[in-house]
RONUDO-792362 format. One line per field, with one value per atom (N, C-alpha, C, O, CB): residue number from 1; residue in one letter; atom name; x, y, z. Coordinates in Angstrom, 2 decimals. Glycine has a CB too. Layout:
N
k <- NUM	...
r <- A	...
a <- CA	...
c1 <- X	...
c2 <- Y	...
c3 <- Z	...
% end
This chain:
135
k <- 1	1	1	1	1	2	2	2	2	2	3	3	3	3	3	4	4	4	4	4	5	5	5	5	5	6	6	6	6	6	7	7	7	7	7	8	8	8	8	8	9	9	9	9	9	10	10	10	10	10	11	11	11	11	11	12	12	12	12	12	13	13	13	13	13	14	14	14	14	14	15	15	15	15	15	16	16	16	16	16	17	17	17	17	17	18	18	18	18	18	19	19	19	19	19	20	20	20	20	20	21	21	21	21	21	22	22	22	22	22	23	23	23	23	23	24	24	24	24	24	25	25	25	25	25	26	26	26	26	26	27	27	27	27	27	28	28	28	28	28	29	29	29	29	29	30	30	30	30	30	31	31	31	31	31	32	32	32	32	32	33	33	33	33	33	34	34	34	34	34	35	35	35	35	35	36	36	36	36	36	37	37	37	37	37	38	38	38	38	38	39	39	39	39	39	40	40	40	40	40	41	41	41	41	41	42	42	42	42	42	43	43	43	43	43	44	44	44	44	44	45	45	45	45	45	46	46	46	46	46	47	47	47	47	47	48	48	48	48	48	49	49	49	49	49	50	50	50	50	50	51	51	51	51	51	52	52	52	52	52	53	53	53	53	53	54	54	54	54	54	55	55	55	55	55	56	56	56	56	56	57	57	57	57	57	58	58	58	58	58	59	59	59	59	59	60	60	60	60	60	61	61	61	61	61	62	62	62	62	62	63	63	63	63	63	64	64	64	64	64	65	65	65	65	65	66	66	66	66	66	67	67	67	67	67	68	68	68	68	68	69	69	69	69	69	70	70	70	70	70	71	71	71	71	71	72	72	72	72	72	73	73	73	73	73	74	74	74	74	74	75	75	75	75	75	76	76	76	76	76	77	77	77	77	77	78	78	78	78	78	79	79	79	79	79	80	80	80	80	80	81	81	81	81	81	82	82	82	82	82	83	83	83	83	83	84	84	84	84	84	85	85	85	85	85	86	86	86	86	86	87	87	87	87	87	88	88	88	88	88	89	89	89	89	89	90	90	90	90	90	91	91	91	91	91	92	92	92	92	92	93	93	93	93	93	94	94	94	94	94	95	95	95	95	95	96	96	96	96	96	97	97	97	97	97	98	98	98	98	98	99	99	99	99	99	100	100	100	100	100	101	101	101	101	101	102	102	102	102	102	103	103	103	103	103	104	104	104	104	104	105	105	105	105	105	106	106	106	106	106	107	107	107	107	107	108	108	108	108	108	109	109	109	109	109	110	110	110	110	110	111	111	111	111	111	112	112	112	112	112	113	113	113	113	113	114	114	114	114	114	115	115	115	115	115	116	116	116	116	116	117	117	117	117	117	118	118	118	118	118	119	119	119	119	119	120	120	120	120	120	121	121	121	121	121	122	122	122	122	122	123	123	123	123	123	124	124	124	124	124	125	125	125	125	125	126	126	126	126	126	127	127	127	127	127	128	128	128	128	128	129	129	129	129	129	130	130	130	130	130	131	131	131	131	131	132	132	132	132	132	133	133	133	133	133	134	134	134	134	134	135	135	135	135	135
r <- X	X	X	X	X	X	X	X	X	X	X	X	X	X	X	X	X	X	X	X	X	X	X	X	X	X	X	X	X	X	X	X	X	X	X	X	X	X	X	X	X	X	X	X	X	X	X	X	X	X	X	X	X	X	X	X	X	X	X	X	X	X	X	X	X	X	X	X	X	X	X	X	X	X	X	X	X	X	X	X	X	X	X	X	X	X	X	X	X	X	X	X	X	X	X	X	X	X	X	X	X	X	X	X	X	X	X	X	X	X	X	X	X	X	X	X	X	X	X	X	X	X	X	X	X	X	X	X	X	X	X	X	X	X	X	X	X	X	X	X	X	X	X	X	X	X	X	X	X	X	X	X	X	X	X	X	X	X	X	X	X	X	X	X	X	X	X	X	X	X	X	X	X	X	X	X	X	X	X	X	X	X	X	X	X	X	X	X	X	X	X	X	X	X	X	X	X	X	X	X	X	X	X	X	X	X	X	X	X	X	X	X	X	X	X	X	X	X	X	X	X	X	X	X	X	X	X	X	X	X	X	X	X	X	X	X	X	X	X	X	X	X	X	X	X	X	X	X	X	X	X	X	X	X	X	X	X	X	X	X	X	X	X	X	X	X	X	X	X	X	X	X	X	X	X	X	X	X	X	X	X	X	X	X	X	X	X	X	X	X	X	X	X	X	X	X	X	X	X	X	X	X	X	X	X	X	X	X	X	X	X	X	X	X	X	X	X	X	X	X	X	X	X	X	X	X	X	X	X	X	X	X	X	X	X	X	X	X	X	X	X	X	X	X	X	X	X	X	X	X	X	X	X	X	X	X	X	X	X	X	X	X	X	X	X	X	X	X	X	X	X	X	X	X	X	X	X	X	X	X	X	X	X	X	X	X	X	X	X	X	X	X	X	X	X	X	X	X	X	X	X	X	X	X	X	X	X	X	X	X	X	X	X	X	X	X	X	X	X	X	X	X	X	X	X	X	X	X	X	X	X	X	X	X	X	X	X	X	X	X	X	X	X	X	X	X	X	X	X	X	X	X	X	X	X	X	X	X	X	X	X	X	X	X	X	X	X	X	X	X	X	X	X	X	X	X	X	X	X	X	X	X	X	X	X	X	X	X	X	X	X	X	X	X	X	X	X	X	X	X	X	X	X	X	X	X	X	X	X	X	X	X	X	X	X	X	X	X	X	X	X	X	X	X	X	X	X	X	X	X	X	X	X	X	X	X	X	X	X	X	X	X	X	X	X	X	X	X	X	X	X	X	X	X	X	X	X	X	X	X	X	X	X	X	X	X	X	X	X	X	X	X	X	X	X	X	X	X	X	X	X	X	X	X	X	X	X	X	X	X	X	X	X	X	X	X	X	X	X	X	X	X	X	X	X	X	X	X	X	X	X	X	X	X	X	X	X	X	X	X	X	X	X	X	X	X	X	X	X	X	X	X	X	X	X	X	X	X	X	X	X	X	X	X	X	X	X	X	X	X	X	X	X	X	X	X	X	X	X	X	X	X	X	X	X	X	X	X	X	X	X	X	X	X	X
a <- N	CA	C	O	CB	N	CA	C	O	CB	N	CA	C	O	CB	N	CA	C	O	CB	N	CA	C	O	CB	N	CA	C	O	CB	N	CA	C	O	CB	N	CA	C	O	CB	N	CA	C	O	CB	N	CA	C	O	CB	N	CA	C	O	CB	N	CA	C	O	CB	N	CA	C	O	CB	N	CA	C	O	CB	N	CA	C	O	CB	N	CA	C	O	CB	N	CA	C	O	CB	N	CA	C	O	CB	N	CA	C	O	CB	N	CA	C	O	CB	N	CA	C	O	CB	N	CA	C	O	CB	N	CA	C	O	CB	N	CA	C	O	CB	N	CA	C	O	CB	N	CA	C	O	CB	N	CA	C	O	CB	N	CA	C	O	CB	N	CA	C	O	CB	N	CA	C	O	CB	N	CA	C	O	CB	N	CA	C	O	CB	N	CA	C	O	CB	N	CA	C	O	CB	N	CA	C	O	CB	N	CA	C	O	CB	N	CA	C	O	CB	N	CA	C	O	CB	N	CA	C	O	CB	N	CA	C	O	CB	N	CA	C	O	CB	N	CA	C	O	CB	N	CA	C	O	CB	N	CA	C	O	CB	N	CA	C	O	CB	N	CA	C	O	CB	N	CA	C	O	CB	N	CA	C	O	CB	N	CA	C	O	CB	N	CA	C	O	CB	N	CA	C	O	CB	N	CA	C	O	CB	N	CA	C	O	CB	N	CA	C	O	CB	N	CA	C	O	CB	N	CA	C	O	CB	N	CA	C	O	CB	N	CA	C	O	CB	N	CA	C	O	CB	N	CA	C	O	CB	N	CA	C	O	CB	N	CA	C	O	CB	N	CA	C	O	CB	N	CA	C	O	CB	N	CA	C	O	CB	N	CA	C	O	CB	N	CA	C	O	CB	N	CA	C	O	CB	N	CA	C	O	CB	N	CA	C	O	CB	N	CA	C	O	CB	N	CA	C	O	CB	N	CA	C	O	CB	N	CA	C	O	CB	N	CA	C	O	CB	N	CA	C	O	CB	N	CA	C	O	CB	N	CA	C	O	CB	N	CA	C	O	CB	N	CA	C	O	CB	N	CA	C	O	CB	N	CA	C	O	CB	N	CA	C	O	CB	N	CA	C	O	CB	N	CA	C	O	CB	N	CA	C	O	CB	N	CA	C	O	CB	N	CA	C	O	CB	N	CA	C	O	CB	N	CA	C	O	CB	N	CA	C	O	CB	N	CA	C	O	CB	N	CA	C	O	CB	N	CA	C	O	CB	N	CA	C	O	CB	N	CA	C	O	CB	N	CA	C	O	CB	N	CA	C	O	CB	N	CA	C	O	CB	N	CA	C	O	CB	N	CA	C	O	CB	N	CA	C	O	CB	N	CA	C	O	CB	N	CA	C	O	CB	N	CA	C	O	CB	N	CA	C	O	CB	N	CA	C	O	CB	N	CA	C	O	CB	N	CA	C	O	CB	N	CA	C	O	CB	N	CA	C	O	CB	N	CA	C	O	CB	N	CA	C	O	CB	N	CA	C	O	CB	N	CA	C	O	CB	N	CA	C	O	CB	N	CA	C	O	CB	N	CA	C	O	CB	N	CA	C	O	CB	N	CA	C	O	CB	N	CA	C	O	CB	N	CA	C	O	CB	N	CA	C	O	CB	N	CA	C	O	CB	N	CA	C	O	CB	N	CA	C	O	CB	N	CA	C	O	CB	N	CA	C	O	CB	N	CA	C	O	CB	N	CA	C	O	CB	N	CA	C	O	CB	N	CA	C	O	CB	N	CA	C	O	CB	N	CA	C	O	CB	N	CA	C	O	CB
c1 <- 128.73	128.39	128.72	127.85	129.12	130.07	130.39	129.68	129.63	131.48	129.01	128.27	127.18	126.91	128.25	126.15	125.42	125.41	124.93	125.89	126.18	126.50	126.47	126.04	127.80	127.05	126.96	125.47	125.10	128.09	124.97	122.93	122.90	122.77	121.57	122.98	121.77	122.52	121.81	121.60	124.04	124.19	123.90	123.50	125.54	124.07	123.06	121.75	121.27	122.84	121.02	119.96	119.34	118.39	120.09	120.27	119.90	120.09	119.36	120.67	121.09	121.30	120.15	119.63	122.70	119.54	118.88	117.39	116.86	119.00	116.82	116.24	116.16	115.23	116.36	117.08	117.42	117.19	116.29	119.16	117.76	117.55	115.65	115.27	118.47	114.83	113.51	112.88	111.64	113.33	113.64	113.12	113.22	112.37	114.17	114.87	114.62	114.15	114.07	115.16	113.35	112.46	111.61	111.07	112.07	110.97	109.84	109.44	108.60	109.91	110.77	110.42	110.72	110.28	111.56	111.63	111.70	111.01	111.39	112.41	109.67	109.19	107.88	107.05	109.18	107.62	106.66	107.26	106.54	106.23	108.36	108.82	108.81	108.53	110.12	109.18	109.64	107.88	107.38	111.85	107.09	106.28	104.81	103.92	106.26	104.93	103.61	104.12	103.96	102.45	104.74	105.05	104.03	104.18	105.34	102.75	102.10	101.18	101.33	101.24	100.46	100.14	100.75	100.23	100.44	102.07	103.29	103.24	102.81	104.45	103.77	103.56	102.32	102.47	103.74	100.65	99.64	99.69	99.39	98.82	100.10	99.86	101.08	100.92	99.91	102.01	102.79	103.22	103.62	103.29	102.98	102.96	102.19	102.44	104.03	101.00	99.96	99.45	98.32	100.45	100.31	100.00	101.21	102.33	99.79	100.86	101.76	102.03	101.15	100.93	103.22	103.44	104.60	104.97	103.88	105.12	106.22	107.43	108.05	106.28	107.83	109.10	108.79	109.49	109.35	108.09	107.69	107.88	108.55	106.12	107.21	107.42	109.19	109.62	106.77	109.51	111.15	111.75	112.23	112.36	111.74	112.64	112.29	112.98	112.56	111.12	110.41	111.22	111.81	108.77	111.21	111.88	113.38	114.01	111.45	113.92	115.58	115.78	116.75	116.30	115.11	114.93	114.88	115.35	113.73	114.40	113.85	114.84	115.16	112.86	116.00	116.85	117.75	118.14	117.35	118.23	119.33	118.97	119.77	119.32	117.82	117.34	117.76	118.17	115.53	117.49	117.89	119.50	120.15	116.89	120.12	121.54	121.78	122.39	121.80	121.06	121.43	121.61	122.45	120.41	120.27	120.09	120.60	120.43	119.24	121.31	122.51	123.66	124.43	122.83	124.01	125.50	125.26	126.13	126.43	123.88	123.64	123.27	123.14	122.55	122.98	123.34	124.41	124.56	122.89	125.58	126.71	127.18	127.49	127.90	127.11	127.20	127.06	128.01	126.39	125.37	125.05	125.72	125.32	123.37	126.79	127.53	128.70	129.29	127.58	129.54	131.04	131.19	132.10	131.88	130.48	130.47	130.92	131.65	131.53	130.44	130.57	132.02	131.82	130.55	133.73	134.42	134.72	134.55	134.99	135.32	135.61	134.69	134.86	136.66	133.63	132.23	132.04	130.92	130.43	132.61	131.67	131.78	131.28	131.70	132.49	131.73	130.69	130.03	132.20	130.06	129.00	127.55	126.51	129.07	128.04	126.65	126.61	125.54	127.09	127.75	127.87	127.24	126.60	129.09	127.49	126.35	124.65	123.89	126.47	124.28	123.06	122.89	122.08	122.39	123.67	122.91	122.47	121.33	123.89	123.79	123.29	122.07	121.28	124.11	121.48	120.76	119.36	118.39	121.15	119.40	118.36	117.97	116.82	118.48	118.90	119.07	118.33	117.60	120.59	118.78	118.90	117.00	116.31	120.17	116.62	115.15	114.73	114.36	114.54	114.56	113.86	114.04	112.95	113.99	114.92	114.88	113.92	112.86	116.47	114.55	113.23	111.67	110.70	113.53	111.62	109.80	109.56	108.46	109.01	110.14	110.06	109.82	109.04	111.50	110.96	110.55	108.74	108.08	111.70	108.63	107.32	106.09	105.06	107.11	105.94	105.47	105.61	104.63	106.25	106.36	106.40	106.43	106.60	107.92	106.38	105.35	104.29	103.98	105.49	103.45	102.43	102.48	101.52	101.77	103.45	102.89	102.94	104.08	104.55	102.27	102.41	102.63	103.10	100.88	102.10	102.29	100.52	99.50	104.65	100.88	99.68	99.52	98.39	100.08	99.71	99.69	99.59	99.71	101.50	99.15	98.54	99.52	100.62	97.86	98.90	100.61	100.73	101.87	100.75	99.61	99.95	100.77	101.61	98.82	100.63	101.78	103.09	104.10	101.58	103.03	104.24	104.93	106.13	104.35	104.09	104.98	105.10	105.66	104.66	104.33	104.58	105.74	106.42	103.25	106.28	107.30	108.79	110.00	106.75	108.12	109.25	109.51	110.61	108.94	108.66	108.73	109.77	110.77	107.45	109.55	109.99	111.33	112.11	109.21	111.96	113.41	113.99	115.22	113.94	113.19	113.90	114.00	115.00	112.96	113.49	113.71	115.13	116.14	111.98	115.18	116.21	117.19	118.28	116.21	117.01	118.47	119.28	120.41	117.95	118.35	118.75	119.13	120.35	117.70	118.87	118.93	120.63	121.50	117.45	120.68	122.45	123.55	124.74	122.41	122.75	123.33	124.00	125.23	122.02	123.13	123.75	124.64	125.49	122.68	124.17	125.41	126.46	127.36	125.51	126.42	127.56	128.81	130.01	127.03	127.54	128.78	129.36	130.53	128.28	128.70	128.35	129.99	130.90	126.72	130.01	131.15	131.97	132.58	130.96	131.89	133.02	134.24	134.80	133.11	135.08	136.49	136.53	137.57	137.59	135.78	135.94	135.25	135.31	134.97	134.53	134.26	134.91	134.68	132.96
c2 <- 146.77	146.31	147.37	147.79	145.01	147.82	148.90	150.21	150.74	149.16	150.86	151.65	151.31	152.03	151.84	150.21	149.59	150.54	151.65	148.11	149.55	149.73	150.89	151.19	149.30	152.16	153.24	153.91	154.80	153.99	153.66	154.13	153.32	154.08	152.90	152.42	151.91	152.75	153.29	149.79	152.85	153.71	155.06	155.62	153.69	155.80	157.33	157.38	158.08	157.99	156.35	155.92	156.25	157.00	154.92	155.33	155.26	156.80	157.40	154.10	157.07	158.79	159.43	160.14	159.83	159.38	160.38	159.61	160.48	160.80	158.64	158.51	158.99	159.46	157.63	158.74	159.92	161.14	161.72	160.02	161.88	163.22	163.26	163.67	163.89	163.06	162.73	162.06	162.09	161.97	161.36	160.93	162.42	162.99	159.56	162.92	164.11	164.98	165.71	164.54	165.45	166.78	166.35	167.23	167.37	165.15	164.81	165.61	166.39	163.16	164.74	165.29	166.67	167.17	164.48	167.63	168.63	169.56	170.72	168.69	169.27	170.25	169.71	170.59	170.62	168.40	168.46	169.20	170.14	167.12	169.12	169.94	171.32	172.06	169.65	171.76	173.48	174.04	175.03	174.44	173.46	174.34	173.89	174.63	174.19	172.86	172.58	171.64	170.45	171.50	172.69	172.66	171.96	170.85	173.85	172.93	173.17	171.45	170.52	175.01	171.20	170.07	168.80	168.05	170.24	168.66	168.10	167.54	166.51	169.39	168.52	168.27	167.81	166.87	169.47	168.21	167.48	166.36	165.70	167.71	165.71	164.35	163.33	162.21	164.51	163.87	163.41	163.09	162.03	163.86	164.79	164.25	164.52	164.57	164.35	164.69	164.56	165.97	166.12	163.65	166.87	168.40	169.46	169.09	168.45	170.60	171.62	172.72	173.00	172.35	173.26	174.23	175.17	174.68	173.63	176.40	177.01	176.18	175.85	178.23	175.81	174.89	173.42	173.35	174.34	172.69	171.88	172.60	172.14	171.54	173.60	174.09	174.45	174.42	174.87	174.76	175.62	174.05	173.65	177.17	173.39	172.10	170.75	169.74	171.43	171.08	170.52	171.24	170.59	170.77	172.77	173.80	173.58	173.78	175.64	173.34	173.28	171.34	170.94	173.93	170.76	169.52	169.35	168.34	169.06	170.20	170.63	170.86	170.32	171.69	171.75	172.59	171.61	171.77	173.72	170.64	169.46	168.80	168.64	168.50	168.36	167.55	168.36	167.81	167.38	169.77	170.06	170.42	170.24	171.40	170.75	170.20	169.07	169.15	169.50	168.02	166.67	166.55	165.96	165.69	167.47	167.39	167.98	167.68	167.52	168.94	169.93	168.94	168.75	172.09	168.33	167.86	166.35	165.74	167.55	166.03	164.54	164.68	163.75	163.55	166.32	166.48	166.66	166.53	167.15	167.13	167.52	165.99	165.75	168.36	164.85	163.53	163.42	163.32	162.73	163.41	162.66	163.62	163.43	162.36	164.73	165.45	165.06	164.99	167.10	164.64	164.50	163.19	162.67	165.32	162.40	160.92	160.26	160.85	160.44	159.18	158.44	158.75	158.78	156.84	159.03	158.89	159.81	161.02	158.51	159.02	159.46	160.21	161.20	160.19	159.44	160.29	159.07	159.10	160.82	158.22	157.64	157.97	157.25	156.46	159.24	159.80	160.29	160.19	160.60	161.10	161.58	160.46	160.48	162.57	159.64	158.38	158.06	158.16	156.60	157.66	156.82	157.21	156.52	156.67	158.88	159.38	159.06	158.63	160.92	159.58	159.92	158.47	158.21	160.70	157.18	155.77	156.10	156.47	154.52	155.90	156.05	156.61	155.84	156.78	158.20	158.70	158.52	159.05	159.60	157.35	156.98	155.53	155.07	157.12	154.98	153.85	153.81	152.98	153.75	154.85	155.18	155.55	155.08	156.59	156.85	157.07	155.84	155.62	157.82	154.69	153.95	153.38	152.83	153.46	153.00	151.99	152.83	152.46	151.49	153.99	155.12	154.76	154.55	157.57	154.72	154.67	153.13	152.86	155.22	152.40	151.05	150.41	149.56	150.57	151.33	151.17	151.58	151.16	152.05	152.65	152.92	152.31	152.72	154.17	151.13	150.29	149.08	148.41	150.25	148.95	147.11	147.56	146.50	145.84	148.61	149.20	149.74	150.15	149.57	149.81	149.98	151.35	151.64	148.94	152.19	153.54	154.86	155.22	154.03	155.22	156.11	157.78	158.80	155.92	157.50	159.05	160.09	159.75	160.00	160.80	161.87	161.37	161.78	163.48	160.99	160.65	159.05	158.26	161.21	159.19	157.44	156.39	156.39	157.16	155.38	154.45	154.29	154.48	152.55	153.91	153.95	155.24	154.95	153.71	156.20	157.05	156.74	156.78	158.34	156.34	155.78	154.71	154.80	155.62	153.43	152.72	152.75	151.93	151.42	154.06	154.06	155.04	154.82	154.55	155.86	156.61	155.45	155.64	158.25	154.40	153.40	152.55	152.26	152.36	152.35	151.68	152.31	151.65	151.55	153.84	154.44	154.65	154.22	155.25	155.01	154.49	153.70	153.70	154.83	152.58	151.13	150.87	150.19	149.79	151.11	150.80	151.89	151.38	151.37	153.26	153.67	153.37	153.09	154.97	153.37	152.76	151.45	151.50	151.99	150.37	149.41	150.13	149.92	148.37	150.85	150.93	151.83	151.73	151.60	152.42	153.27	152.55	152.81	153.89	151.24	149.93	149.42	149.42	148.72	148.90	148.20	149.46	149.29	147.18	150.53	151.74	151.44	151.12	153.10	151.52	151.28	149.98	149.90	151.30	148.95	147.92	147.80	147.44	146.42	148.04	148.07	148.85	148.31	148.92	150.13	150.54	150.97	152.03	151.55	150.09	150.31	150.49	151.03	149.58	149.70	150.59	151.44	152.08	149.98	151.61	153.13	154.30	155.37	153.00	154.36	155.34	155.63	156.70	155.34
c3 <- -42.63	-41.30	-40.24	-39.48	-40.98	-40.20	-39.39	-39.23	-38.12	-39.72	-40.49	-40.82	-40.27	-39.30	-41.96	-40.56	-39.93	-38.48	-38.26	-39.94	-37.61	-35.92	-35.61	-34.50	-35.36	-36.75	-36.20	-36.46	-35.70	-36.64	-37.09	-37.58	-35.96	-35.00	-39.72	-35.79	-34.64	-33.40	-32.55	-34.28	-33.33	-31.96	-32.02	-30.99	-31.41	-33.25	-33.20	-32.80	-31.90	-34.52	-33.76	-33.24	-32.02	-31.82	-33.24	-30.91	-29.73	-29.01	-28.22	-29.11	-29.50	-28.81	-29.22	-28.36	-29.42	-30.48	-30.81	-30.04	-29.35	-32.57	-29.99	-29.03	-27.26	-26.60	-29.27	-27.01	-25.52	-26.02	-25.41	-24.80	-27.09	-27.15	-27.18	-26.08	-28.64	-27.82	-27.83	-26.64	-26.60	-28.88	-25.47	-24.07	-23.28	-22.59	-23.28	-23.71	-22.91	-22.94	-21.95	-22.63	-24.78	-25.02	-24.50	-23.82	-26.31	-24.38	-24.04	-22.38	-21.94	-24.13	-21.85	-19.90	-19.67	-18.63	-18.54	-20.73	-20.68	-21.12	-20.93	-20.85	-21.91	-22.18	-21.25	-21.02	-23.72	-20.69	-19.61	-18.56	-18.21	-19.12	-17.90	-16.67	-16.75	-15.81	-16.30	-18.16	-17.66	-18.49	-17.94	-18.84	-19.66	-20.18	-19.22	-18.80	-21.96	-19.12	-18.42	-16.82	-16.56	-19.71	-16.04	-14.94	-14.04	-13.53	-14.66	-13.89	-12.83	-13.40	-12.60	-12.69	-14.50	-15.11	-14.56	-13.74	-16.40	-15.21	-14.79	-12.98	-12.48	-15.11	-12.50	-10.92	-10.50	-9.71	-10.12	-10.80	-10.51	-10.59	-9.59	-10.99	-11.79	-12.44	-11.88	-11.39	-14.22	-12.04	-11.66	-10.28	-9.79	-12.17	-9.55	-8.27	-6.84	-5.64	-8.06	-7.83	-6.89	-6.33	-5.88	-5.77	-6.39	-5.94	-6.34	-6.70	-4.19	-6.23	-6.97	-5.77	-4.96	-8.46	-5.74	-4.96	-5.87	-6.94	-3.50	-5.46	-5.82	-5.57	-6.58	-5.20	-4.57	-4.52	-5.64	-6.65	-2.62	-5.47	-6.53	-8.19	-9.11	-6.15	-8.17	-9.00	-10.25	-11.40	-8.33	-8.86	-9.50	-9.52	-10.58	-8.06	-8.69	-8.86	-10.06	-10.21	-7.34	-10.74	-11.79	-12.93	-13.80	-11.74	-12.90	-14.09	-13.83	-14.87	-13.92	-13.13	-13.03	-13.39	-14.02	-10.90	-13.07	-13.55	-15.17	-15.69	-12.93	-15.80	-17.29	-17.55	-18.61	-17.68	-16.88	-17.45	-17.82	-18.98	-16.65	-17.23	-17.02	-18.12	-19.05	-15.63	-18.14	-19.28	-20.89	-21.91	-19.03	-20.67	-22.05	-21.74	-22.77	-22.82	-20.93	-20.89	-22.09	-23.16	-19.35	-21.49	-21.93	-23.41	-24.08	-21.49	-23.82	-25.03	-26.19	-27.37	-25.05	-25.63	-26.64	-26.08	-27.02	-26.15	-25.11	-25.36	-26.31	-26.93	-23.61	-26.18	-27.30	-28.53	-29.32	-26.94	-28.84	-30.14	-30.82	-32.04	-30.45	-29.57	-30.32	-30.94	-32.10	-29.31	-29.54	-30.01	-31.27	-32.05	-29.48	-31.75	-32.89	-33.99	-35.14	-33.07	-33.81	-35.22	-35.11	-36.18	-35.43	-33.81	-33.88	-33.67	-34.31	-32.90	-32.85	-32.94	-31.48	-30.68	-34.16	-31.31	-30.04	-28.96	-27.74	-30.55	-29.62	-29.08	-28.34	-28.45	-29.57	-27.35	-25.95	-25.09	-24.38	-25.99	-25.36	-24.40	-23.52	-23.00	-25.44	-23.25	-21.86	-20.79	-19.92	-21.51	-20.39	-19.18	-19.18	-18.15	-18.63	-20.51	-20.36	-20.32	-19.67	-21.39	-21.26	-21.76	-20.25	-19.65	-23.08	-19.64	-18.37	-17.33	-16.54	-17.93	-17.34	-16.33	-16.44	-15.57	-16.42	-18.31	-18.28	-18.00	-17.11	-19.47	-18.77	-17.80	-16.61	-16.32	-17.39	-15.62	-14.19	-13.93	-13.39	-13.45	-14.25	-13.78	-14.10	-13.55	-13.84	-15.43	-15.88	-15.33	-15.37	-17.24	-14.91	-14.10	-12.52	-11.98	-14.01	-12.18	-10.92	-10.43	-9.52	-10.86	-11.79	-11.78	-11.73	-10.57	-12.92	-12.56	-13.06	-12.02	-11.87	-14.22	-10.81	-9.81	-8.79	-8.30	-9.21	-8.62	-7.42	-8.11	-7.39	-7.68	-9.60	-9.71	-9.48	-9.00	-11.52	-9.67	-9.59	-7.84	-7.40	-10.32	-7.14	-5.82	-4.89	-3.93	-5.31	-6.00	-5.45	-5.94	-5.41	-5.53	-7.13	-7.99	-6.90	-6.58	-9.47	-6.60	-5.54	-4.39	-3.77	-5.61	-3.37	-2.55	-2.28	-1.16	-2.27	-3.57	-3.56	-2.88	-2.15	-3.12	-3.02	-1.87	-3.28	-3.60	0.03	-3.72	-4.90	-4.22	-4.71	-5.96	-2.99	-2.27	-3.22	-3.82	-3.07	-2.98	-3.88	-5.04	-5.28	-4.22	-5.62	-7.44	-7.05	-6.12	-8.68	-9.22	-9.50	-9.47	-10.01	-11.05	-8.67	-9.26	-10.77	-11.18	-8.69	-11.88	-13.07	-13.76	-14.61	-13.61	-13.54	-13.98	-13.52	-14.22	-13.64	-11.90	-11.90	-12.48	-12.74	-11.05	-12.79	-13.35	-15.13	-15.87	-12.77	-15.50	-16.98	-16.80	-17.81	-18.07	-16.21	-16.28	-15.41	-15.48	-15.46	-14.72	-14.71	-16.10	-16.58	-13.53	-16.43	-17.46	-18.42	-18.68	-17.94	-19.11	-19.63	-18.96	-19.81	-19.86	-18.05	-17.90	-17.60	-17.69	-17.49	-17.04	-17.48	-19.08	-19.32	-16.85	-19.90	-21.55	-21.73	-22.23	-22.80	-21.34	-22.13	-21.36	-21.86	-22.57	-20.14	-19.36	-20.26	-20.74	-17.59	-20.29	-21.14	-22.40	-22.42	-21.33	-23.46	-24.57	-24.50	-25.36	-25.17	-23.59	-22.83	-22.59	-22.73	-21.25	-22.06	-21.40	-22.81	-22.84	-20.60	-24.25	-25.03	-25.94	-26.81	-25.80	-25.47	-26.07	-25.86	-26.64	-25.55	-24.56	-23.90	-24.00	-24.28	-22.78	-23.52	-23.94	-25.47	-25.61	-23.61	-26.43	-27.66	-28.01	-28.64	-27.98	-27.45	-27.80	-26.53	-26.42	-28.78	-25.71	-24.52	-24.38	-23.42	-23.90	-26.10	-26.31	-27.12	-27.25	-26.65	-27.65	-28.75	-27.98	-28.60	-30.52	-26.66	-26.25	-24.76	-24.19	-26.40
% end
C-alpha cells in the first residue's frame, strides 16, 4: 500500500515535469509562435520575457527531477511554491475567461491553458496534502 502512494506521488511530479517541458519548450523554442497565439502579437520585449519564462520552467524541471531520484522529503517549500504559481496562473487565465476580455488573443486558448492549470494545481494540491507530514 505504502509503495502504492509513493508510484501515484512520483507520478504526479513527473507529470509537472511534462506540464513544464511542455510550456518550456513552447516559450523558449517557438517563442515568436507562442506569443502570437497566445498573446495575440509578438514584439522583442514579449519576446525575452516568454524565453526567461521558459527558463524558470526548466528550473522547475531539473529540481523535479532531482525529486523523482531522492524522494518527496522535506521539499514542501519547493512543491508549495510551484502550487502557488500554478494556482495563481490558473486564477489570472480564469479571470480573463469570466470577463470575457481575452485582450489580442482567443479566449479559447485562454481557457484551455486555464484549464490546464487548474488540473495540475489540483493534482500539487492532493501532493501536498497527501504528504503534508513527511514533506
Amino acid at each position: 500500500y505504502t509503495l502504492m502512494i509513493k508510484k501515484v506521488d512520483i507520478l504526479i511530479v513527473i507529470i509537472n515535469i511534462i506540464f513544464f517541458a511542455y510550456f518550456a519548450i513552447q516559450l523558449i523554442i517557438f517563442t515568436d509562435e507562442f506569443a502570437i497565439n497566445n498573446l495575440g502579437f509578438f514584439n522583442h520585449a514579449v519576446a525575452g520575457l516568454s524565453e526567461i519564462i521558459g527558463i524558470i520552467f526548466i528550473t522547475f524541471i531539473i529540481a523535479l527531477s532531482i525529486i523523482v531520484f531522492r524522494g518527496l522529503e522535506r521539499q514542501l517549500p519547493f512543491i508549495l511554491i510551484i502550487f502557488l504559481f500554478q494556482f495563481l496562473a490558473a486564477l489570472n487565465f480564469w479571470r480573463y475567461v469570466f470577463t470575457d476580455s481575452p485582450g489580442e488573443t482567443n479566449l479559447n486558448i485562454i481557457t484551455i491553458n486555464a484549464v490546464l492549470f487548474s488540473i495540475i494545481s489540483c493534482l500539487n494540491l492532493i501532493l501536498i496534502s497527501k504528504n503534508i507530514n513527511k514533506i
